[in-house]
C-alpha positions, -999 to 999 in steps of 0.1 A, spaced: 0 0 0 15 35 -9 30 56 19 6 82 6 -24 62 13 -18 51 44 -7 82 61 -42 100 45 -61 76 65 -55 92 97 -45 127 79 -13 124 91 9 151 74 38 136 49 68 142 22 77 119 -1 115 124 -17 104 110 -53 137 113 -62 144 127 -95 167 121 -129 183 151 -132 204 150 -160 239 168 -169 235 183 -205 268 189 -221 271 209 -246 296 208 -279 315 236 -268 322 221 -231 350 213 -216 340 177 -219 365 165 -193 355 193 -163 318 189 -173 320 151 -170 341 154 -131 314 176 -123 291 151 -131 299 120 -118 308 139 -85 272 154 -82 260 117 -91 275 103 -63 272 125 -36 260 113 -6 260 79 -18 242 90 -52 205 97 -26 200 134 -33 169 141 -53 193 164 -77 220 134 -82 230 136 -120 218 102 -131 215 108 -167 242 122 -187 231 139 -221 267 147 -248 266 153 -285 265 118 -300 297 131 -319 318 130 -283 298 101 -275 329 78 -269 351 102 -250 329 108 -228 327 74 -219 359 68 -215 363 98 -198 332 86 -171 351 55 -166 385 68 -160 365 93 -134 345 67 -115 374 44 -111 390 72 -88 359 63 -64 363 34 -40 333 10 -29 338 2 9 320 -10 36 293 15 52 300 4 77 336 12 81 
């Protein structure tokens, strides 16, 4: 049962983080390497759960492959860990 529904049944007040796509539009005249730091930082902030995390990166078909390699080189600098530690 939704959150939403459950909390109107007693008219209890409630926000619900939808959480969005928000996506990093880079243009042709970027500078593709900056514009694709920037990105993969603000996607992974706080463990990527922020509303505004760039999850979608839009780039000129024609850069298309540089900007892939360019996101893997930059999200190999990130290490997965235990939470926990």
């Amino acid at each position: 049962m939704p959150v939403s529904e459950l909390a109107a049944r007693s008219v209890k007040r409630v926000a619900l983080e939808l959480g969005g796509k928000s996506a990093s539009v880079i243009l042709e005249d970027a500078d593709l390497a900056a514009a694709i730091k920037g990105t993969v930082s603000a996607c992974f902030l706080n463990s990527g759960q922020t509303c505004s995390a760039h999850t979608r990166m839009l780039v000129p078909e024609s850069k298309y492959d540089e900007a892939t390699q360019l996101v893997v080189a930059e999200v190999s600098k990130y290490t997965v860990g235990d939470p926990f530690s």
